[in-house]
TORZADO-126778 format. One record per atom (N, C-alpha, C, O): x, y, z. Coordinates in steps of 0.1 Angstrom, whole numbers, plus 5000, padded with zeros to 4 digits. Layout:
! TORZADO-126778
XYZ/...
This chain:
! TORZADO-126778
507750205188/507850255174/507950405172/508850465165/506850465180/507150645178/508450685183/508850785177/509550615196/510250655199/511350635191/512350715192/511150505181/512350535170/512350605156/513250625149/510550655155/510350775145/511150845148/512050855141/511250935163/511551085170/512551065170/513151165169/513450965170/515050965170/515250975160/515651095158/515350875146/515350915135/514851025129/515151025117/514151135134/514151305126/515351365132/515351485130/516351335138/517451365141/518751255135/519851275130/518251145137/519651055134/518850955121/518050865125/519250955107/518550895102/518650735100/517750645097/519950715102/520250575101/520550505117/521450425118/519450555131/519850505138/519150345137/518050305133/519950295141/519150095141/518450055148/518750065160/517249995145/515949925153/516249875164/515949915175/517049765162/517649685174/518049745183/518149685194/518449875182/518749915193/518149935205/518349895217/517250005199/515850105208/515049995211/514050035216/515049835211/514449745217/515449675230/514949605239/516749715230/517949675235/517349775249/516849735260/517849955244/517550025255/515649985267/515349965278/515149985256/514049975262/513949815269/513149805278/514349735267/514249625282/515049605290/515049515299/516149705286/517149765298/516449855309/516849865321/515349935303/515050035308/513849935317/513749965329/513049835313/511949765319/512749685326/512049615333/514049655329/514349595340/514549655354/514149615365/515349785348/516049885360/514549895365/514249845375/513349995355/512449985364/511449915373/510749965383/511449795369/511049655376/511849715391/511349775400/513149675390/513649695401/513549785413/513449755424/513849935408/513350055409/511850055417/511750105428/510649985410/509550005413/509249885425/508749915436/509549745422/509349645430/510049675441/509549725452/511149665440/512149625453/512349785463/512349785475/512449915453/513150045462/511650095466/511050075477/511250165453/509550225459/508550165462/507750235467/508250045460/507250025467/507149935482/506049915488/508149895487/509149885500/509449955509/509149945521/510050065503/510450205512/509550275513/509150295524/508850345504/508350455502/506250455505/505750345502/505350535509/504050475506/504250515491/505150555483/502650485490/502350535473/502050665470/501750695459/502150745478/502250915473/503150955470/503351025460/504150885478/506250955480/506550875468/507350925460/506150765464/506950635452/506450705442/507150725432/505150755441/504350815430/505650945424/506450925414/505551055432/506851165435/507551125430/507451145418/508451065436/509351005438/510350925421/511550935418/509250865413/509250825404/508850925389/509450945379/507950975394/507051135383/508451235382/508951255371/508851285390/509351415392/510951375381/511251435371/511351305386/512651285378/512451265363/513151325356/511851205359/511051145345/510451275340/510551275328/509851405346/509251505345/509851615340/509451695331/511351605347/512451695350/513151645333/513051725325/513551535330/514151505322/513751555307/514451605298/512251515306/510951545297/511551665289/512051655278/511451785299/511251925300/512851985295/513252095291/513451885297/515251905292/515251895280/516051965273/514551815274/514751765261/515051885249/514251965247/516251875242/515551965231/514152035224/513251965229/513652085219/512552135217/512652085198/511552055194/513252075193/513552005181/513151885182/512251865173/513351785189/513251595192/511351645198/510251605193/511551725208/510151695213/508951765198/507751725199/509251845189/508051855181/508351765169/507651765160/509451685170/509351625157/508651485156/508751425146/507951435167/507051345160/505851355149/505251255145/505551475146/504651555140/504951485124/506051505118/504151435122/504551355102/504551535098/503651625099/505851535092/506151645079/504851685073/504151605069/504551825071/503751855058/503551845046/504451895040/502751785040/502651765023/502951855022/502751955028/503951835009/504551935002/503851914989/504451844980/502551954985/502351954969/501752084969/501752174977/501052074957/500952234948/498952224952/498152124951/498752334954/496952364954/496452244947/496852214936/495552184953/494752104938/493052134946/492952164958/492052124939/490552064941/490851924946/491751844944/489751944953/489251784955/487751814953/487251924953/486851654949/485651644950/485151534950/485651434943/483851524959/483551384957/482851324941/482151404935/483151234938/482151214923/482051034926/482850934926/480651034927/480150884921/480250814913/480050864902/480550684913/480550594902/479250534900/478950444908/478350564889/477050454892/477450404879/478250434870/475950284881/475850204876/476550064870/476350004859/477550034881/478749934879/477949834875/476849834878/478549744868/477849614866/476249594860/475749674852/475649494865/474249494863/473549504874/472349504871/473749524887/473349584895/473249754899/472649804909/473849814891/473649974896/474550014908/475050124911/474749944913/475550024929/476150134928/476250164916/476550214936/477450304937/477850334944/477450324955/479050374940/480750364945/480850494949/480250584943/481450514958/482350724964/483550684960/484250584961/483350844954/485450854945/485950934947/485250994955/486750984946/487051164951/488251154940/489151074938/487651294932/488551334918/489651474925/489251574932/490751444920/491351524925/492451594913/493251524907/492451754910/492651814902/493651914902/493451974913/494751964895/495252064898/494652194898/493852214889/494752314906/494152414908/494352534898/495552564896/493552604891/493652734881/494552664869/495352734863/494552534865/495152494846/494352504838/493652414837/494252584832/492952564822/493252454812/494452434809/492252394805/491952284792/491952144800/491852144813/491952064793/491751894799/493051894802/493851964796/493351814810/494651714818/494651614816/493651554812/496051534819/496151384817/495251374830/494951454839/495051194829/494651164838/495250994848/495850894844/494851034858/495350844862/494050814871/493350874879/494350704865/492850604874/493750514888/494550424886/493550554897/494250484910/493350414908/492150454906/493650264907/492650134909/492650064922/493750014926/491750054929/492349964947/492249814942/491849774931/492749744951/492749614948/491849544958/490949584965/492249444957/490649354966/491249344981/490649264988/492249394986/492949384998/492749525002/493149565013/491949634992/492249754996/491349775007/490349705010/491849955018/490349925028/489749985025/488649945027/489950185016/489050245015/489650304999/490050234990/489450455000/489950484983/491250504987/492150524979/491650525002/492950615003/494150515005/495250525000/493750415013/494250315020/494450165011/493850065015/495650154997/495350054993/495549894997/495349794990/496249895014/496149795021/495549775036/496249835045/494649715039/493749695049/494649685061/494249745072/495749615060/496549535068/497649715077/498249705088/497649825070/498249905075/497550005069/497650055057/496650055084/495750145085/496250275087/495450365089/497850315086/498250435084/499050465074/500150535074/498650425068/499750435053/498850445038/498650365030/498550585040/497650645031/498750665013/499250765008/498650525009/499750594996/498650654987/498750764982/497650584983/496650654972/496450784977/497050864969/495950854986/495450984988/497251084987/497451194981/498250994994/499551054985/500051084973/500851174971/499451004965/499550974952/498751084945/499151174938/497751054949/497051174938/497051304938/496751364928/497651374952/498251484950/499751524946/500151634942/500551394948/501651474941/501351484925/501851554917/500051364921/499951394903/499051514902/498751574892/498851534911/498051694909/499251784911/499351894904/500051764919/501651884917/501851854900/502251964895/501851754893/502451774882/501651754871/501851714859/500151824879/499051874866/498451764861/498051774850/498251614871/497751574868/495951534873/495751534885/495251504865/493451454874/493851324876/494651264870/492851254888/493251124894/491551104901/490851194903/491350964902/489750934903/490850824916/491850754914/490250844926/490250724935/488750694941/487750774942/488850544944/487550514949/487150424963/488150394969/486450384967/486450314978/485950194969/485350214959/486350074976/485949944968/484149924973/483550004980/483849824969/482349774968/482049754982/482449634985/481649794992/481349745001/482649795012/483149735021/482749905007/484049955021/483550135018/482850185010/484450185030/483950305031/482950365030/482050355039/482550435019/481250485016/480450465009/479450535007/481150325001/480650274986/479450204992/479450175004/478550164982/477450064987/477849904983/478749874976/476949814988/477549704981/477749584995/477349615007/478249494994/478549375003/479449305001/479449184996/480849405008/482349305009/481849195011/482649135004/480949095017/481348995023/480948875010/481048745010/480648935003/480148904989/480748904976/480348844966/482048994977/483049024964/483048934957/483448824961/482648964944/483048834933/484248904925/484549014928/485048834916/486148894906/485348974893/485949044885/483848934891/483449034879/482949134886/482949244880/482549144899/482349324906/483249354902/483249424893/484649314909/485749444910/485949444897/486349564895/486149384884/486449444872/485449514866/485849594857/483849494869/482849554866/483249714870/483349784860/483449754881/483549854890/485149934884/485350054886/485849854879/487149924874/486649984856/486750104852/486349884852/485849974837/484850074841/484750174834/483750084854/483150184857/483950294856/483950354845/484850324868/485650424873/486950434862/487950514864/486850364853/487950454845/486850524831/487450604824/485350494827/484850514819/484150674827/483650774821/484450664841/483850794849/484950924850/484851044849/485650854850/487350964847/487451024833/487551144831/487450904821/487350994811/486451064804/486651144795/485151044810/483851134807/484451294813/484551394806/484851304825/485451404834/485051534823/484851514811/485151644828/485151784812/486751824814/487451884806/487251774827/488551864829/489851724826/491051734830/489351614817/490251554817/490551474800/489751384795/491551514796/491751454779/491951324780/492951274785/490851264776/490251094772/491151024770/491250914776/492151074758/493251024753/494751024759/495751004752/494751054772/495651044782/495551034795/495851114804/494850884796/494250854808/495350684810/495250584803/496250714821/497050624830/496250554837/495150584841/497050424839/496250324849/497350294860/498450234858/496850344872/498350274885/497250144895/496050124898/498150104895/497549964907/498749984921/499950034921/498349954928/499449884939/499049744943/497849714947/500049674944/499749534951/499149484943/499249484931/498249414952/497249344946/496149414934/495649364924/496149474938/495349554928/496049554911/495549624903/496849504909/497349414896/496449354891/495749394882/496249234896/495549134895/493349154890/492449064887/493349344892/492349384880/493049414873/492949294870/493849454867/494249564854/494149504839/494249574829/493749354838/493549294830/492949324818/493549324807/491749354821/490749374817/490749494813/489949514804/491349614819/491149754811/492649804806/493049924804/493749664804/494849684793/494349594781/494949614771/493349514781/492849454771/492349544763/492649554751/491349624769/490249704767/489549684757/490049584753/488449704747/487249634744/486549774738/487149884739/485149754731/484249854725/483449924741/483049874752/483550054737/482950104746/483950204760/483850304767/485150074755/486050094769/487350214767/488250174760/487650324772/488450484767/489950334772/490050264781/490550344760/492250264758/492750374767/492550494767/493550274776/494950344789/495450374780/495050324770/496550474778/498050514775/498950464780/499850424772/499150444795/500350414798/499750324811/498550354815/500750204818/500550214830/501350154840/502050064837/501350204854/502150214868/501450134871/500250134869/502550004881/502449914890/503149884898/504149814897/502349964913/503549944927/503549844931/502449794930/504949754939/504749624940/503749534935/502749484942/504149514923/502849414913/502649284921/503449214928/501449274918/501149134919/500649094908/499549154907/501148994896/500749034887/500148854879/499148844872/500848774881/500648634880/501348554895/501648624904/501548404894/501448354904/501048364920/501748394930/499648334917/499048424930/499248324939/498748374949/499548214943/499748134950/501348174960/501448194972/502248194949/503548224954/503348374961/503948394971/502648454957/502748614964/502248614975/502548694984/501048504976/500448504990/501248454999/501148505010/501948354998/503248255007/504148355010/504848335020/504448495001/505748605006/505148665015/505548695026/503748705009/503348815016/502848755026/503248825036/501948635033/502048625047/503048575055/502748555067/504748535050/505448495059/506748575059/507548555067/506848685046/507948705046/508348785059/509548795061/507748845066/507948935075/508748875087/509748915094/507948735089/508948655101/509848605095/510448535103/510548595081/511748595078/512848685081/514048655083/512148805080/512748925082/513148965098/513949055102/512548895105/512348875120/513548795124/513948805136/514048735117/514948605120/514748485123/515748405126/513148445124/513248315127/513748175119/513548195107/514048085121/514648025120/514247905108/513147865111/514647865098/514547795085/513347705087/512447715079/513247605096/512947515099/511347585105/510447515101/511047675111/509847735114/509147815102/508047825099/510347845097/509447945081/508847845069/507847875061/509747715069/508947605063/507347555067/506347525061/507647545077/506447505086/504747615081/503647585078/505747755085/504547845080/504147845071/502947845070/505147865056/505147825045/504147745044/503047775041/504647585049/503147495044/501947505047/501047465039/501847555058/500247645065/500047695054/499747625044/500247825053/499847855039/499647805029/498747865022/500147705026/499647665012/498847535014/498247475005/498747495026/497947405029/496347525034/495247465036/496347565035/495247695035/494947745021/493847815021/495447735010/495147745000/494647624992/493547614987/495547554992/494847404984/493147354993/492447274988/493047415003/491947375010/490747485001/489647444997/491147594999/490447684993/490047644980/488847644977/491047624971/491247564959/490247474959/489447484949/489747364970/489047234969/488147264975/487447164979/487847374979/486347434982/486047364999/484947355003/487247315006/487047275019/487847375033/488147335044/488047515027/488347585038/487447615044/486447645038/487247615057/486047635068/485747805071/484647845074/486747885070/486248005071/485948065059/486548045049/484448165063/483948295052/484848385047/484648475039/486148365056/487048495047/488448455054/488848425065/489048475036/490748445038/491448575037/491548625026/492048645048/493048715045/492448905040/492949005035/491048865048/490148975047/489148975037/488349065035/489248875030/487948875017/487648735019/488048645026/486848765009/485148575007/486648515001/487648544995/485948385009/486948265003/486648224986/487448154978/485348284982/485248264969/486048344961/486848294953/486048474963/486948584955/488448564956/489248624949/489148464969/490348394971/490748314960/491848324954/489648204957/489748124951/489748184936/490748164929/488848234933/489048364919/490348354918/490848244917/491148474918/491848564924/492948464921/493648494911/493248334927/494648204924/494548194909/495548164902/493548224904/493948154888/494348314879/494848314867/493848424885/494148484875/495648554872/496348624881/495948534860/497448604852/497548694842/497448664830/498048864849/497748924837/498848934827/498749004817/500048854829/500648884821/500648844808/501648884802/499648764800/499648774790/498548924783/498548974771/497748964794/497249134787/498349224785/498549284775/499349234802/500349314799/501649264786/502349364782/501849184781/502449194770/502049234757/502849294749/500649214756/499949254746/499549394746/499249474737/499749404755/499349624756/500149654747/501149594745/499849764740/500249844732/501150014743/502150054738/500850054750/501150134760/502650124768/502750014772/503350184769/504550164783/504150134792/502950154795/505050054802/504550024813/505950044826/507050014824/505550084836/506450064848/506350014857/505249984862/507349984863/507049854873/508249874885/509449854883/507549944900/508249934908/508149894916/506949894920/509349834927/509049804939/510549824946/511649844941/510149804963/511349864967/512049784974/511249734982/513449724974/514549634979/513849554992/513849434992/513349615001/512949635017/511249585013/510649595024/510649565006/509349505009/509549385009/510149315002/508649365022/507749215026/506949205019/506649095015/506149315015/504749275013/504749184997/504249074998/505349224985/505449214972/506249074968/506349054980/506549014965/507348924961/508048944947/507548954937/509848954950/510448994939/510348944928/510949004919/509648824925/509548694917/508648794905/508748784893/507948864911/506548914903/507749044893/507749034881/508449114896/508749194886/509949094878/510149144866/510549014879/511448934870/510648864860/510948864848/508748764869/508548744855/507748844843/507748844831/507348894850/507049044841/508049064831/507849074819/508949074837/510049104828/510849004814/511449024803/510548924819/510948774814/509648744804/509948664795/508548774805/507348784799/507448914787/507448884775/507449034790/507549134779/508849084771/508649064759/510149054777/511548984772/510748894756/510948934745/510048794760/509948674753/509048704742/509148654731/507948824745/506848874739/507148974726/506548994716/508949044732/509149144723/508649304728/508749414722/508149264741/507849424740/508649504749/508849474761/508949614742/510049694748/510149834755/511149904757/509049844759/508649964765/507949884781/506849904785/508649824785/508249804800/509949824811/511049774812/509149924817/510549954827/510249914841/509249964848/511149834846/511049724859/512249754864/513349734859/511749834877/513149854889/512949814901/511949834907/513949754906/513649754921/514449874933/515649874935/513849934937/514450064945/515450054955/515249944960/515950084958/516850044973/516650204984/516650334983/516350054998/515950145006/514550125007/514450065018/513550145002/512250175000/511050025006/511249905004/510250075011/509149955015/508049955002/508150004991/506749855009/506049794999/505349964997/505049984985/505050055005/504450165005/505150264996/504550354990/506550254995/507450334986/508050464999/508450584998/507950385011/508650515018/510150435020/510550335014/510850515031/511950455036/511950395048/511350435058/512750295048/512250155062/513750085057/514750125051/513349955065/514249875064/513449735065/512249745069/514049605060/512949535066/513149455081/512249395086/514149475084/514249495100/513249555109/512849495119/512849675105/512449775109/510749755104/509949845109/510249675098/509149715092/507749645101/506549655096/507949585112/506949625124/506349765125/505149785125/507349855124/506849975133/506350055116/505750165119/506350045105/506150115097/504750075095/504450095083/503650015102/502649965100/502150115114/501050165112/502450135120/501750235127/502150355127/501550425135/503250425118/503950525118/503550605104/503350535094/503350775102/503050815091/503350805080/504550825079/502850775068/503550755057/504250865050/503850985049/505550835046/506250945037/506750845024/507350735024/506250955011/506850865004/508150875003/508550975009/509150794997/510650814997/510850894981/510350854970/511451004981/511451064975/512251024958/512051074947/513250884961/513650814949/512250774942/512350814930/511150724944/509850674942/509050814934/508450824924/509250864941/508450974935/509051094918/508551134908/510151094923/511351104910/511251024899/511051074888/511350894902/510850794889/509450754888/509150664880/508450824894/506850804888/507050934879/506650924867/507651074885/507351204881/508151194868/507651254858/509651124864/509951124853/509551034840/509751044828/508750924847/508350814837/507150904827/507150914814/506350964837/505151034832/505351164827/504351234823/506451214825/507351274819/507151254807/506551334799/507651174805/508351074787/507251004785/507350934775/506350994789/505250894783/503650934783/502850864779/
């Protein structure tokens, strides 16, 4: 996978397939090379030599451009603060949560604000999917909204990173307990105007937003809000994309994707009927699984009074296209006309550029966001 990063900072559209082609071209010759010539002819000092030196020699030829560009690009955003700030007293238990508020540097007066919300798949405040541990989009996110002067609260979920609490325990009224926390902790903020406080989800993390587009006495009303690859109703169908679509994308074969398909959902109806045998589906309690199937926010997001955006990118596995059509088909029927639903081209569930060919290796490779993604977050929040 790094070897088709380092190619691609020179060639951008070279193809996946290939660099799996050369490389067991290359594991054959060397099989041969190593079995049959050096270790036959030669002892193991001279085969050692023998084998090192040429590989060494070649190394050292390389351009000096290819050899430093494995290096992930520098953020490109503008000065901001960072700081840690706690969330207490979530719920009726008190816990507390680590958040880290992040600000633009020397603006004086209050700022808008956005509440990055994680979702119940998330792993820490930075990382809104467990499943790809190098693809920091929230900690991305909140600094480019600090390039455009905005404050942002991210946090670690209940029982992950530094928060206190017991993942193994998640119910669905923690994490909504813990979301009206951290957005009632944001607009307390002194550097942030109350009255222009955004709500972004990614993924799963939809599936809170419910409850603080409803909002309630006590609770500071969103203005506006962002949803990357929504998950937003039918949670049964999102989980069937999101754990198989990838070996679709793989090529396997109709007749095997069915198969998995029914796993899946025969893994869910077991959950549903409270006879799945494991403590945790898919990284969380099989109870907060079973939660989690019934809830649909699309009757809060119609009812919002606020704009809403809705993106995702052509090339995600992770999201299921189904979720922004019925969104869309939902505000359609409701009358409300301030919801904007695009799908990007080019772009993964993370919002960088990939392929889904290609989207093995974007699970171990630095995140960049794709710069179409970042254009239409920076102009929505623009106008709204």
């Amino acid at each position: 996978p790094y070897t088709l990063f380092v190619i691609r900072r020179q060639v951008p559209d070279y193809p996946g397939n290939r660099i799996y082609l050369i490389d067991n071209l290359g594991d054959v010759a060397g099989g041969v090379c190593f079995s049959f010539v050096l270790v036959i002819w030669l002892t193991p000092l001279t085969a050692l030599l023998a084998a090192g030196i040429p590989l060494l020699a070649a190394a050292m030829g390389l351009p000096q451009g290819i050899l430093s560009s494995h290096q992930a690009p520098p953020l490109r955003y503008a000065t901001l603060e960072e700081a840690p700030l706690p969330l207490s007293g979530n719920g009726a238990d008190g816990t507390t949560l680590a958040g880290t508020l992040s600000a633009p540097q020397n603006i004086p007066g209050k700022r808008p604000a956005v509440l990055l919300l994680p979702g119940p798949f998330a792993a820490d405040r930075d990382h809104p999917d467990q499943a790809l541990p190098r693809s920091p989009l929230t900690l991305h996110l909140a600094h480019h909204l600090a390039s455009e002067g905005f404050v942002s609260l991210r946090f670690d979920p209940r029982g992950k990173g530094q928060s206190q609490g017991d993942a193994s325990k998640l119910t669905l009224a923690q994490l909504q307990a813990d979301a009206k926390a951290a957005l009632t902790t944001l607009a307390s903020e002194t550097k942030v105007d109350p009255t222009q406080v955004y709500l972004l989800t990614n993924g799963w993390g939809g599936l809170l937003a419910g409850e603080l587009l409803a909002g309630g006495p006590g609770l500071t009303p969103i203005k506006g809000y962002i949803a990357l690859a929504p998950v937003l109703t039918k949670v049964e169908d999102a989980l069937v994309y999101t754990r198989t679509e990838h070996l679709a994308a793989a090529g396997f074969s109709s007749n095997f994707m069915k198969q998995q398909r029914d796993s899946v959902r025969q893994r869910i109806a077991e959950i549903r009927a409270g006879t799945y045998a494991e403590p945790l589906y898919a990284g969380i309690p099989k109870a907060l699984a079973a939660e989690l199937l019934d809830v649909d926010v699309l009757p809060q997001l119609t009812a919002f009074a606020g704009p809403v955006l809705l993106l995702r990118g052509d090339q995600d596995l992770e999201g299921d296209p189904v979720q922004l059509t019925a969104a869309s088909d939902a505000a359609a029927t409701a009358s409300k006309l301030n919801v904007t639903a695009k799908t990007l081209k080019g772009l993964t569930f993370h919002l960088s550029q990939g392929s889904r060919a290609d989207l093995w290796e974007s699970a171990v490779l630095p995140l960049e966001l794709g710069p179409t993604a970042v254009a239409e977050l920076e102009a929505w929040l623009a106008v709204n």
